[in-house]
PDB file of N, CA, C and O in Angstrom:
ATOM      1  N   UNK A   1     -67.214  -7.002 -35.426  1.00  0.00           N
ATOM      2  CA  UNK A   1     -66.744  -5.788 -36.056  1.00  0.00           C
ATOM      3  C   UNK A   1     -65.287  -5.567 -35.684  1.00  0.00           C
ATOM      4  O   UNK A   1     -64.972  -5.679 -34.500  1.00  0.00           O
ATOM      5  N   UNK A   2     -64.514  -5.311 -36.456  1.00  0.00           N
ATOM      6  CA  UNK A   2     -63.349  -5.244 -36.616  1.00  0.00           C
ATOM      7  C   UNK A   2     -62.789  -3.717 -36.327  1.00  0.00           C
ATOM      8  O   UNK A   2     -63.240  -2.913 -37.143  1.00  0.00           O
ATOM      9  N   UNK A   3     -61.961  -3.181 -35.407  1.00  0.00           N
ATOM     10  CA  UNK A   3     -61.661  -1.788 -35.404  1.00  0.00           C
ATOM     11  C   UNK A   3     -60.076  -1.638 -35.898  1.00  0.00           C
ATOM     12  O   UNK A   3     -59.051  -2.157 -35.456  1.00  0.00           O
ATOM     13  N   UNK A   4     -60.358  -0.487 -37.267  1.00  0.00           N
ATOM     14  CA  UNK A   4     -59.138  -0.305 -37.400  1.00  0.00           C
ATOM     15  C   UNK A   4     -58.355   0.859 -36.889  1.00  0.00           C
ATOM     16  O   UNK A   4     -59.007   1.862 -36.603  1.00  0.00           O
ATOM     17  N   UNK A   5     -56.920   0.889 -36.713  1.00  0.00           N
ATOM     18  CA  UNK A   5     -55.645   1.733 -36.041  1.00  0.00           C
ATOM     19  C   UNK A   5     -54.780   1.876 -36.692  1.00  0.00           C
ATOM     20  O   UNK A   5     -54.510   1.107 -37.614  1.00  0.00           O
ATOM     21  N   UNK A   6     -54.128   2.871 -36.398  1.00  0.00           N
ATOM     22  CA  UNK A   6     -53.038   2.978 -37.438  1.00  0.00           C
ATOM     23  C   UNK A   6     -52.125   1.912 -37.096  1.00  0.00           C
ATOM     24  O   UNK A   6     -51.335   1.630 -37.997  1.00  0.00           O
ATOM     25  N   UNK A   7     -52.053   1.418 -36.302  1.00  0.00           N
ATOM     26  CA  UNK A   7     -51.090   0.150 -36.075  1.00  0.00           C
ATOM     27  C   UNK A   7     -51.771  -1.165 -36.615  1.00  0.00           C
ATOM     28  O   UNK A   7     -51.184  -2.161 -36.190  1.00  0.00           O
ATOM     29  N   UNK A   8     -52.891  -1.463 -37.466  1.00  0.00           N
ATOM     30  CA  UNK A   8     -53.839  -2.235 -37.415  1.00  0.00           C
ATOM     31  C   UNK A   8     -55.364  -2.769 -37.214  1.00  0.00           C
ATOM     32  O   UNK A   8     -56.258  -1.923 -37.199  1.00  0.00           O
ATOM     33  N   UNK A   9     -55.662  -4.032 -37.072  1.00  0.00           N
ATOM     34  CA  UNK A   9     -57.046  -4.142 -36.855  1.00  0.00           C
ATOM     35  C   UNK A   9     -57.212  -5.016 -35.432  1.00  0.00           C
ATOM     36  O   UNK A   9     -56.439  -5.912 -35.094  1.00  0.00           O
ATOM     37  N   UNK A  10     -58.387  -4.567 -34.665  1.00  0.00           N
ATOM     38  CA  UNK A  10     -58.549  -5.581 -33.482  1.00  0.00           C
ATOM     39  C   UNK A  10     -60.459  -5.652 -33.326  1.00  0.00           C
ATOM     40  O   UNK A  10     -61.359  -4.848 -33.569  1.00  0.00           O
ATOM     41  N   UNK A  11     -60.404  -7.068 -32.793  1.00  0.00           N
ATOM     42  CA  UNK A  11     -61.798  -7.425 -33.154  1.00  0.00           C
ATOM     43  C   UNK A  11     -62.378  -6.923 -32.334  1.00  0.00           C
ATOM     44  O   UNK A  11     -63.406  -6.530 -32.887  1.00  0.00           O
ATOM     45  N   UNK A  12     -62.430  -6.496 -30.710  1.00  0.00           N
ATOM     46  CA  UNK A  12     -63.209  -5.835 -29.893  1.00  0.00           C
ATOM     47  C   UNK A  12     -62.714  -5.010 -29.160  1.00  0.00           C
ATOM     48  O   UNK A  12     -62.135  -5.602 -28.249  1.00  0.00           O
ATOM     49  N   UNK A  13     -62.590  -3.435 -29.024  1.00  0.00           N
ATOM     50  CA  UNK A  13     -61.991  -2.900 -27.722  1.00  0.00           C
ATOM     51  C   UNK A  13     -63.398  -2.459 -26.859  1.00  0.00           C
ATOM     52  O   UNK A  13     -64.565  -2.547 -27.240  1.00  0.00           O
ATOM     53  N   UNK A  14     -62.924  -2.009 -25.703  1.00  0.00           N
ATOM     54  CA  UNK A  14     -63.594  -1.164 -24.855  1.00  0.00           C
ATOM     55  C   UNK A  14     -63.134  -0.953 -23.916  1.00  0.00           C
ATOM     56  O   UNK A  14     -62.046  -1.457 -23.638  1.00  0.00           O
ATOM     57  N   UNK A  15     -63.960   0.097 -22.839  1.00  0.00           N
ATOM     58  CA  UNK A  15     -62.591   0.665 -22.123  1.00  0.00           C
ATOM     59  C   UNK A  15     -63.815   0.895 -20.631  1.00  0.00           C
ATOM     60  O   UNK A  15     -65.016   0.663 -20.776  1.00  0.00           O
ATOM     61  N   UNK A  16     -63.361   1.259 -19.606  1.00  0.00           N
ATOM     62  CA  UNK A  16     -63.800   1.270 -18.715  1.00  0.00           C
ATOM     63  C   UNK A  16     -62.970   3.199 -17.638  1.00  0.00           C
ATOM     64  O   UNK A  16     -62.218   4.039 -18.134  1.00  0.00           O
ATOM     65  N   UNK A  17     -63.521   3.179 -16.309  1.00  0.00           N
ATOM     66  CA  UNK A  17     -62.608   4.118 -15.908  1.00  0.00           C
ATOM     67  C   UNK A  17     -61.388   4.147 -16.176  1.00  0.00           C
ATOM     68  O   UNK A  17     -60.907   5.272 -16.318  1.00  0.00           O
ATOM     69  N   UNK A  18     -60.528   3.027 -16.328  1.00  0.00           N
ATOM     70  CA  UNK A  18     -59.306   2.157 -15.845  1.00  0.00           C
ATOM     71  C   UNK A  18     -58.677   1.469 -16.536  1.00  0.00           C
ATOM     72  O   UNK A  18     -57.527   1.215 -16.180  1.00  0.00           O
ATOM     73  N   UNK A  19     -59.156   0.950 -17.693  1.00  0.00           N
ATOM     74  CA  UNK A  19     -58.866   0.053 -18.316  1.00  0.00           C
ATOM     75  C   UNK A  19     -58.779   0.095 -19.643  1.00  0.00           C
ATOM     76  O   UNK A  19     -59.756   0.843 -19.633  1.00  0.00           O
ATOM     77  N   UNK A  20     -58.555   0.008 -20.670  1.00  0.00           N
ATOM     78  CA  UNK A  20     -58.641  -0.451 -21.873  1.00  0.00           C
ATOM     79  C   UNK A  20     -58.648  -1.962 -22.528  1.00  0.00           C
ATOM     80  O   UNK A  20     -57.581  -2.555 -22.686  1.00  0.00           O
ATOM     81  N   UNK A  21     -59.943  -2.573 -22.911  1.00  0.00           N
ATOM     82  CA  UNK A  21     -59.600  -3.851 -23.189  1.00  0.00           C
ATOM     83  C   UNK A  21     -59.277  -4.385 -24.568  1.00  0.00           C
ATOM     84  O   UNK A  21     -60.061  -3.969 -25.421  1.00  0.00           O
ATOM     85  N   UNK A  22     -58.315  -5.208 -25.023  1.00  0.00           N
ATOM     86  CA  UNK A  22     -58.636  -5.358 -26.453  1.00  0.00           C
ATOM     87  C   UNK A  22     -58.635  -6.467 -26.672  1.00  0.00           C
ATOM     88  O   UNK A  22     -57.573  -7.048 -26.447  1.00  0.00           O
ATOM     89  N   UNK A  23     -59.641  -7.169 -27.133  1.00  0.00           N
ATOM     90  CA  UNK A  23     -60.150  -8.837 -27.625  1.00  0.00           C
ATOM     91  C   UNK A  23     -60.070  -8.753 -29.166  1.00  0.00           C
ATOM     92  O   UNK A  23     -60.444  -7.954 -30.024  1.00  0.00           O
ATOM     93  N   UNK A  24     -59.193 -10.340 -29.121  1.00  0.00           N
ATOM     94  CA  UNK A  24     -58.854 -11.118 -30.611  1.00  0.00           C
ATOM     95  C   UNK A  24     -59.261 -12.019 -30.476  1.00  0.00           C
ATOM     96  O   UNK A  24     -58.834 -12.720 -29.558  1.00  0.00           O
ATOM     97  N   UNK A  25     -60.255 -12.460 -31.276  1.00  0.00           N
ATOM     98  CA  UNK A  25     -60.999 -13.752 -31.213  1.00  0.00           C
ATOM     99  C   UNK A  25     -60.385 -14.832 -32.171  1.00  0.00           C
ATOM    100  O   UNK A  25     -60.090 -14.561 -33.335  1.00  0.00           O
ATOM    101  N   UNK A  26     -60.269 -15.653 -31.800  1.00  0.00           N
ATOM    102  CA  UNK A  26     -59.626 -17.128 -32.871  1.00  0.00           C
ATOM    103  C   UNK A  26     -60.099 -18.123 -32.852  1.00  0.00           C
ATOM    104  O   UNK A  26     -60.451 -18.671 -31.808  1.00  0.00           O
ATOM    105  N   UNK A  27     -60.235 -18.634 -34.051  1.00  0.00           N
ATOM    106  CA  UNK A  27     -61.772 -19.883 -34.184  1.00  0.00           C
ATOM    107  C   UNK A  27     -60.058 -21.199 -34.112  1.00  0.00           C
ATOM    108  O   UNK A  27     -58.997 -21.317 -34.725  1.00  0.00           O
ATOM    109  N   UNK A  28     -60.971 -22.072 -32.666  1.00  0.00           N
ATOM    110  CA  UNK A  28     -60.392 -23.158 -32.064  1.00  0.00           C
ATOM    111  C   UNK A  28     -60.903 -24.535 -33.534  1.00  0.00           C
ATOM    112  O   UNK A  28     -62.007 -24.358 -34.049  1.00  0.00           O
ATOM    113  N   UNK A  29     -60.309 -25.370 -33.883  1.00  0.00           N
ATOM    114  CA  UNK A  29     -60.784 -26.297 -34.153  1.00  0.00           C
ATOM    115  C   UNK A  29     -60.725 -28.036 -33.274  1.00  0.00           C
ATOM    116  O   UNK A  29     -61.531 -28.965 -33.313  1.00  0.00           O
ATOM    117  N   UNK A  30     -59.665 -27.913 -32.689  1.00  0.00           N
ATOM    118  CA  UNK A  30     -59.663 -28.551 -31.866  1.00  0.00           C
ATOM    119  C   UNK A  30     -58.722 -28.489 -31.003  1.00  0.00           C
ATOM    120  O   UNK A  30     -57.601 -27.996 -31.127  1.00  0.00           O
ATOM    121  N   UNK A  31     -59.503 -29.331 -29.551  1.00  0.00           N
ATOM    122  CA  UNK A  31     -59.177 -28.760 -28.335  1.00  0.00           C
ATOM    123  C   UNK A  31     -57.667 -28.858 -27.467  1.00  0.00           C
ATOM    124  O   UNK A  31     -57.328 -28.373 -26.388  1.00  0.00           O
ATOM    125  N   UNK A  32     -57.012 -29.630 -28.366  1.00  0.00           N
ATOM    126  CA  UNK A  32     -55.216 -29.615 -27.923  1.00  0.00           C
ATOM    127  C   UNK A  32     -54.713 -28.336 -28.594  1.00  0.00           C
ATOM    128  O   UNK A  32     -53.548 -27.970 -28.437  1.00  0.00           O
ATOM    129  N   UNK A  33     -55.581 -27.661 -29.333  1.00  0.00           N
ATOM    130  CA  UNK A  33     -54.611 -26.179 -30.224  1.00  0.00           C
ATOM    131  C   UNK A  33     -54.912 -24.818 -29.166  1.00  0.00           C
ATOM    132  O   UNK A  33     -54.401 -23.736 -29.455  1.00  0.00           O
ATOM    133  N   UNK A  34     -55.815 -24.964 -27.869  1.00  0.00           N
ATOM    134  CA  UNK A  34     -56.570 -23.880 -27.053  1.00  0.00           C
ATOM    135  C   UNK A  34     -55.389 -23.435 -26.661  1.00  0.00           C
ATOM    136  O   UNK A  34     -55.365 -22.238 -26.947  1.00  0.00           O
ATOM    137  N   UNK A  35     -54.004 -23.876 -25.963  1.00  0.00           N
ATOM    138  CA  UNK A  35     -53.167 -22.735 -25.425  1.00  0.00           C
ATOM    139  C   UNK A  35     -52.320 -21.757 -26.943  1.00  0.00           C
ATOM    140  O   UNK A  35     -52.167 -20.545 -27.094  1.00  0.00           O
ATOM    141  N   UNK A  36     -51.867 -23.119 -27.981  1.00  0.00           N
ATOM    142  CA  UNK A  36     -51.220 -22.460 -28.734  1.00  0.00           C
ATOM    143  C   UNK A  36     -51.729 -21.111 -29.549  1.00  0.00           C
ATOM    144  O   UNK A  36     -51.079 -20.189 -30.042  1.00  0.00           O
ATOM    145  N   UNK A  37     -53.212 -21.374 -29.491  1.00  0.00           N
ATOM    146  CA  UNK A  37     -54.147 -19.901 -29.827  1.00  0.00           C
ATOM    147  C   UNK A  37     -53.843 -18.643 -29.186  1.00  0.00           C
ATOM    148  O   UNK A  37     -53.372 -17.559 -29.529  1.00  0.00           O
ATOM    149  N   UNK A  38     -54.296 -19.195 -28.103  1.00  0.00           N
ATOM    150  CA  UNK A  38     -54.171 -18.138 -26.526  1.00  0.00           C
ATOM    151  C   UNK A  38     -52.590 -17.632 -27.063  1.00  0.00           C
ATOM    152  O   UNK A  38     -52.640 -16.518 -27.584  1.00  0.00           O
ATOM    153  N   UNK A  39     -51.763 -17.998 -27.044  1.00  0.00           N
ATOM    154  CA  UNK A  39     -50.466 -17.318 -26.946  1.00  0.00           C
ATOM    155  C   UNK A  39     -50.568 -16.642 -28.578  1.00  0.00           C
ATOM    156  O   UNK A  39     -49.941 -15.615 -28.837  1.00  0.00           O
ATOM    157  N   UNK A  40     -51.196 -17.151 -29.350  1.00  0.00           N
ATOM    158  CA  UNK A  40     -51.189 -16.329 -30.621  1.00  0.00           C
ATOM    159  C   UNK A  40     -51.645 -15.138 -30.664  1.00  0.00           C
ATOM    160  O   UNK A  40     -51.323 -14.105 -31.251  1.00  0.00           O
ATOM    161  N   UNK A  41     -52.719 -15.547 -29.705  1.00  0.00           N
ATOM    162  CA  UNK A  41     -53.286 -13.849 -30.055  1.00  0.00           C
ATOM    163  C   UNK A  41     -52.943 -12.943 -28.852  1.00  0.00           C
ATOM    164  O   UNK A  41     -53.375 -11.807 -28.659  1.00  0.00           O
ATOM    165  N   UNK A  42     -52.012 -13.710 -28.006  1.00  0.00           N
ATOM    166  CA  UNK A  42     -51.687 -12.361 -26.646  1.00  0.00           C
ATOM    167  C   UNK A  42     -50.157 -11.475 -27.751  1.00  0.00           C
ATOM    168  O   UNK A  42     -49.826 -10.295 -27.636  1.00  0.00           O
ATOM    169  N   UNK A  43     -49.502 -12.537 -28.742  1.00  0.00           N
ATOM    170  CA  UNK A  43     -48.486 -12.332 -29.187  1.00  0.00           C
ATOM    171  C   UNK A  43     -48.836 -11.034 -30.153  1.00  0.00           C
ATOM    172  O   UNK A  43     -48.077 -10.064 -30.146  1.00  0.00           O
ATOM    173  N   UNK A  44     -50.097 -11.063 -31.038  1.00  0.00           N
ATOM    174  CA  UNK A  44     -50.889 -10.554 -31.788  1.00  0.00           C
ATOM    175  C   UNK A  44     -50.960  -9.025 -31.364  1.00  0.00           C
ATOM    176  O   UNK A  44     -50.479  -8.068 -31.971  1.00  0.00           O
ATOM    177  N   UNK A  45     -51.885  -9.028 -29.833  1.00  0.00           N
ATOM    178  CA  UNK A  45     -52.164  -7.659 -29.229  1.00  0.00           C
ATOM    179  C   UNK A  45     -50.693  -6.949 -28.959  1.00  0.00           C
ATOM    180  O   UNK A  45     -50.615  -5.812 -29.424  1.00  0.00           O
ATOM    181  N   UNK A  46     -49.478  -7.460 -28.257  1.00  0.00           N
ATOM    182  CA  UNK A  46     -48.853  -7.336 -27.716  1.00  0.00           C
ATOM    183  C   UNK A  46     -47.715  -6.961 -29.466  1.00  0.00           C
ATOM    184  O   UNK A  46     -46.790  -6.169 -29.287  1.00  0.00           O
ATOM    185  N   UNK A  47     -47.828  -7.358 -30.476  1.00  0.00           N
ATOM    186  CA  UNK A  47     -47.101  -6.803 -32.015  1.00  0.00           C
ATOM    187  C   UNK A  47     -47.649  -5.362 -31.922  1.00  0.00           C
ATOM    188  O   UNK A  47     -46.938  -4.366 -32.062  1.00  0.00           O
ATOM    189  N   UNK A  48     -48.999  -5.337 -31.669  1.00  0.00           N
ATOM    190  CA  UNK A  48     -49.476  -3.982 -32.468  1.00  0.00           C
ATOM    191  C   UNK A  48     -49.684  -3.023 -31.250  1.00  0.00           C
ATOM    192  O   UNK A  48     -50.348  -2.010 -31.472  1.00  0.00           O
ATOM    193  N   UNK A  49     -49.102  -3.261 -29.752  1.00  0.00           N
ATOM    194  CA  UNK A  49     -49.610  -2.597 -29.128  1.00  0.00           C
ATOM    195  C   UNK A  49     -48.507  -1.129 -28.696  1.00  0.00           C
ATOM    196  O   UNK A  49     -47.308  -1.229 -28.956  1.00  0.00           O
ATOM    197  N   UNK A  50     -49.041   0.139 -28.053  1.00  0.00           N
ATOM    198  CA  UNK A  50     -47.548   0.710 -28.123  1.00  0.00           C
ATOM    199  C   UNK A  50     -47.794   0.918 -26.737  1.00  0.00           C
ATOM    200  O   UNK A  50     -48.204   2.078 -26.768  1.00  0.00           O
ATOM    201  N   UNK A  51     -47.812   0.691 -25.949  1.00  0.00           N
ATOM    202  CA  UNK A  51     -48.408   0.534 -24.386  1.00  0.00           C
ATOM    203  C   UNK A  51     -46.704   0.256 -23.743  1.00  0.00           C
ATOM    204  O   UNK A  51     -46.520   0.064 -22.541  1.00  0.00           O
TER     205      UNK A  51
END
């Protein structure tokens, strides 16, 4: 499930005392593309975030 913001959409938040988490999930196809993902989607949270 997808949550939308006025800044956008993100595939999982939740939050704790402390924390706020927000997960972007990205379908790997193969396994030499795992960091260039990882940095896609920290780049991703970090576009839409106002933190």
């Amino acid at each position: 499930m997808e949550y939308q913001t006025a800044l956008g959409r993100s595939d999982l938040c939740f939050e704790d005392d402390k924390n706020l988490y927000i997960c972007e999930f990205k379908v790997i196809r193969k396994v030499n593309k795992v960091q260039s993902k990882i940095d896609e989607a920290k780049a991703q949270i970090r576009k839409k975030s106002i933190l």
